[in-house]
C-alpha positions as CSV (number, residue, x, y, z in Angstrom):
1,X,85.5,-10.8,111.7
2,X,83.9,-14.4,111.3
3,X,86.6,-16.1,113.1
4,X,86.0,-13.1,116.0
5,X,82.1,-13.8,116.0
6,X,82.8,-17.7,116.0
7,X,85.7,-17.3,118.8
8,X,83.1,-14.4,121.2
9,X,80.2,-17.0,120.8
10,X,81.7,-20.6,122.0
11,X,81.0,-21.6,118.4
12,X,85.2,-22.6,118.2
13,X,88.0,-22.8,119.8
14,X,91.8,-21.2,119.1
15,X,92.6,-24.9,118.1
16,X,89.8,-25.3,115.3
17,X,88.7,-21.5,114.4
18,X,91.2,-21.6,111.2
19,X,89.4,-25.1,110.1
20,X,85.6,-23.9,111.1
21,X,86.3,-20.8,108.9
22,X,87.8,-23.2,106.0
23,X,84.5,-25.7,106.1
24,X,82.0,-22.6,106.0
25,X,83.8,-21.1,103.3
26,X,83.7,-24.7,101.4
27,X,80.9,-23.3,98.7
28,X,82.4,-19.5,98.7
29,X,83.4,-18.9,95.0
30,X,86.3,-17.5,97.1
31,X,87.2,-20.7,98.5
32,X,90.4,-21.3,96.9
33,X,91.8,-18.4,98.5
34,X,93.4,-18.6,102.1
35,X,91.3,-16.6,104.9
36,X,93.0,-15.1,107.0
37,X,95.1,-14.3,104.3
38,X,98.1,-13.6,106.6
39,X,100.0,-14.8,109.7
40,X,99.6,-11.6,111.4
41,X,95.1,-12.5,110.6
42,X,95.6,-15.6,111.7
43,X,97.3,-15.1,114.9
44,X,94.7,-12.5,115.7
45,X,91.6,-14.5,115.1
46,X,93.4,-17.5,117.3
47,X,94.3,-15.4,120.4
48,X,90.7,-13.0,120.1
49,X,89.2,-13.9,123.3
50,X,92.7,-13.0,125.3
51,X,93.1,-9.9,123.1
52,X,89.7,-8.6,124.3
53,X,90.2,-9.5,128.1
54,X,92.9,-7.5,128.1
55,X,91.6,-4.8,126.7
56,X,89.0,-4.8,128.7
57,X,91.2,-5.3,131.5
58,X,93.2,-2.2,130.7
59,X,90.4,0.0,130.4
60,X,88.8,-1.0,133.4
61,X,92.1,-0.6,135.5
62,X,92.5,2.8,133.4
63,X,89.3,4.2,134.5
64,X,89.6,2.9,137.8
65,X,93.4,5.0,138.5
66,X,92.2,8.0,137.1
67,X,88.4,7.9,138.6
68,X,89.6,6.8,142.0
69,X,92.5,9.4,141.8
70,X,89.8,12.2,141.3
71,X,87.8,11.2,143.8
72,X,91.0,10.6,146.5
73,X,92.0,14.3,145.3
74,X,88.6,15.6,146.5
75,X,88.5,14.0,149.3
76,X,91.9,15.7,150.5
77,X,91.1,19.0,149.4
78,X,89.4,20.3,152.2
79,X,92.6,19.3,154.3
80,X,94.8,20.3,152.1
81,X,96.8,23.1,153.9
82,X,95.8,21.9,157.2
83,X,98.2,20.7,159.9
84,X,97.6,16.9,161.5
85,X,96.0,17.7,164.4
86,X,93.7,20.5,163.4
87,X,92.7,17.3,160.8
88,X,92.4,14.9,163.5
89,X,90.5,18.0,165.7
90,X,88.0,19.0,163.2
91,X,86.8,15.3,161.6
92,X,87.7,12.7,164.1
93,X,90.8,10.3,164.8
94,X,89.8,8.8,161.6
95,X,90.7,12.4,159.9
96,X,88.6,13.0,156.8
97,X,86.6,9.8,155.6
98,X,83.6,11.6,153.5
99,X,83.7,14.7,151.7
100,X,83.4,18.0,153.2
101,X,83.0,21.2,151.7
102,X,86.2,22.7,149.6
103,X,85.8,25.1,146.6
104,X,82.1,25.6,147.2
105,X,80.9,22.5,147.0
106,X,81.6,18.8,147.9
107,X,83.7,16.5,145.7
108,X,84.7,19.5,143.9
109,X,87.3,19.0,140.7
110,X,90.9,19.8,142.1
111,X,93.9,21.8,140.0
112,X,95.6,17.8,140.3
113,X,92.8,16.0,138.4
114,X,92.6,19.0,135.8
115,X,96.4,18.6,134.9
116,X,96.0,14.7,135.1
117,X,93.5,15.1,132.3
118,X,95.3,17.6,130.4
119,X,98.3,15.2,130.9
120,X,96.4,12.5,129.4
121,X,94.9,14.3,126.5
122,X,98.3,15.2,125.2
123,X,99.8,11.8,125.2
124,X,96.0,10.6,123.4
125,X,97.3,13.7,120.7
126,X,100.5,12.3,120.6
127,X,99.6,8.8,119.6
128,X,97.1,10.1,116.9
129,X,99.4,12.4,115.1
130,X,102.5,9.5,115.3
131,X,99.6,7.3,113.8
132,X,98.6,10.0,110.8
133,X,101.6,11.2,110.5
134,X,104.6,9.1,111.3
135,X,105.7,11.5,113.9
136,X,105.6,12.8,117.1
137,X,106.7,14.6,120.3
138,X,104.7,13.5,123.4
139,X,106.3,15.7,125.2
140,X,105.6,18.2,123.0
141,X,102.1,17.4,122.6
142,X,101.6,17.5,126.6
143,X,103.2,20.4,127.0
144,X,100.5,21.8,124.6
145,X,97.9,20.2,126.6
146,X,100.0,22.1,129.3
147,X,99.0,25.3,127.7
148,X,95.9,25.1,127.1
149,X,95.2,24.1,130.6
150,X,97.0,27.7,131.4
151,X,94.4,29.2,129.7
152,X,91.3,27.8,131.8
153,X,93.2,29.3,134.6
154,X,93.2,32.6,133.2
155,X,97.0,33.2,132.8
156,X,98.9,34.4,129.3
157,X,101.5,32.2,128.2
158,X,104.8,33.5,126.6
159,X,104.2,35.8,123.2
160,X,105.4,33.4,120.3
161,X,104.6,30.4,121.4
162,X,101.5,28.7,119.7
163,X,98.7,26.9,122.0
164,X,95.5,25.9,120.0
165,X,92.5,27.3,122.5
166,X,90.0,27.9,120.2
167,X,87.9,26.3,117.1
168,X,88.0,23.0,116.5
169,X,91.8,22.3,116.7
170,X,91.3,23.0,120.8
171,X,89.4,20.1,121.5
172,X,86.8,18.6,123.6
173,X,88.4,18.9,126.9
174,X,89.1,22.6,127.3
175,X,85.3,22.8,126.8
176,X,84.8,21.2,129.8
177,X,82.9,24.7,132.5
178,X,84.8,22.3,135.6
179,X,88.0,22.3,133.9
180,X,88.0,26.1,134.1
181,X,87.8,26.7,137.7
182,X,90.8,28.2,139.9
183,X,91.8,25.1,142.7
184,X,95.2,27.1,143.8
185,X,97.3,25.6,141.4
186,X,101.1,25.8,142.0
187,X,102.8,28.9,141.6
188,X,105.7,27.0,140.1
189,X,103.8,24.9,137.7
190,X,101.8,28.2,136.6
191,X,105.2,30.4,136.5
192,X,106.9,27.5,134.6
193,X,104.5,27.0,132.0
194,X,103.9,31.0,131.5
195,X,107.9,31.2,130.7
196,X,107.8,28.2,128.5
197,X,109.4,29.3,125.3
198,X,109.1,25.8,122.9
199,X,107.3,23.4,123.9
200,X,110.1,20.6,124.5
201,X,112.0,22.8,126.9
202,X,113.3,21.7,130.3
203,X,111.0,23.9,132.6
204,X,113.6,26.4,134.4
205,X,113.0,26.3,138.2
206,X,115.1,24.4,140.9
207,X,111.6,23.3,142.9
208,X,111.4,20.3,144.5
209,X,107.6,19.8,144.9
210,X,105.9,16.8,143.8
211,X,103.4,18.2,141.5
212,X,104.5,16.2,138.5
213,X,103.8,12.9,140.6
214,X,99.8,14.2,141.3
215,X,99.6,14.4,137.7
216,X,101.7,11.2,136.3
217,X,99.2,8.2,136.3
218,X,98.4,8.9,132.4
219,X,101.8,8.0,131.8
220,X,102.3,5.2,133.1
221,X,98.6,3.5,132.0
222,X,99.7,4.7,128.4
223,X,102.7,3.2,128.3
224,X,101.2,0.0,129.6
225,X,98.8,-0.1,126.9
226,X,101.5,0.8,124.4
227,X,103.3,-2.1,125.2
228,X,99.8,-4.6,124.9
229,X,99.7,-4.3,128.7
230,X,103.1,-6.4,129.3
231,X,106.0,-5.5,131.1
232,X,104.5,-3.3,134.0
233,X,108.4,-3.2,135.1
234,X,109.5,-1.5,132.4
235,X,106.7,1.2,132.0
């Protein structure tokens, strides 16, 4: 944590941090042993300042997918069953450009941006139960999150299958009144999920809509963090 202060504060640099923390530790009764005691420390403490740029980074780029992807969503809902010209005839050459009323209101929360939240509060669940308890399913744990997004929309999922949406083991997110609104979801996604029988089953429909790619962006952004925000190739 010293060498972090030292580093944030322009008080030393990754080429003298080790030997600043060594010369203000000269009259520790402690001084004899090494700190940071180990490579892994030390490497930290030396590369802080690009460690929290980039995480900074990633949660700035994070918010910005997933805020602008809401508000793109909202936009689009008014239109979205609407043929091209009746677009082009109702707001303009430009087509839509502010928002107009859809759901009752404007900039009202779409069935996408529900699931993309659901999506990424099952991957969050995943990485904290791998961390607790050495294993996980994120497929598993989204298809939960699945679930209890099924709920909010009113529909039963299949008898014997378990999906926490009550007490505490439910969460934050199904708590959320906006998450709980109707937006004409899919009928596939809602038949698929209400036919689910485990959670890491292959849904069992032959659509080809795109509804998993309105919802994806959690993926990808987690993956990209998993790997220290390297390799956006490869996520």
């Amino acid at each position: 944590m010293v060498g972090c202060f030292l580093m944030k504060n322009g008080l030393a640099h990754r080429s003298n941090v080790l030997k600043t923390i060594a010369d203000l530790r000269q009259n520790d009764p402690k001084s004899h042993r090494i700190s940071p005691e180990t490579d892994a420390q030390r490497e930290f403490v030396q590369t802080w300042n690009e460690n929290d740029q980039n995480l900074r980074t990633g949660f700035s780029r994070t918010l910005g997918c997933l805020l602008g992807g809401a508000v793109g969503d909202a936009l689009g809902a008014p239109v979205e069953f609407m043929k091209r010209d009746d677009i082009l005839g109702r707001f303009g050459p430009e087509g839509i450009t502010v928002y107009a009323p859809a759901y009752g209101g404007l900039g009202s929360i779409t069935d996408d941006t529900q699931m993309t939240l659901f999506t990424a509060e099952g991957l969050l669940r995943g990485n904290v139960r791998g961390r607790h308890k050495g294993i996980a399913s994120y497929a598993g744990m989204v298809a939960h999150a699945y679930l209890r997004w099924l709920y909010t929309q009113g529909e039963p999922h299949a008898p014997g299958i378990h999906a926490e949406t009550h007490g505490e083991g439910a969460g934050w997110l199904i708590l959320q009144k906006e998450l709980h609104y109707r937006r004409a979801p899919g009928n596939t996604c809602i038949s698929a999920l209400k036919a689910m029988s485990a959670p890491n089953t292959p849904a069992r429909n032959t659509s080809k809509g795109c509804g998993g790619v309105m919802r994806v962006a959690p993926v990808g952004l987690f993956h990209w963090r998993l790997k220290d925000y390297h390799s956006p190739q490869e996520t």
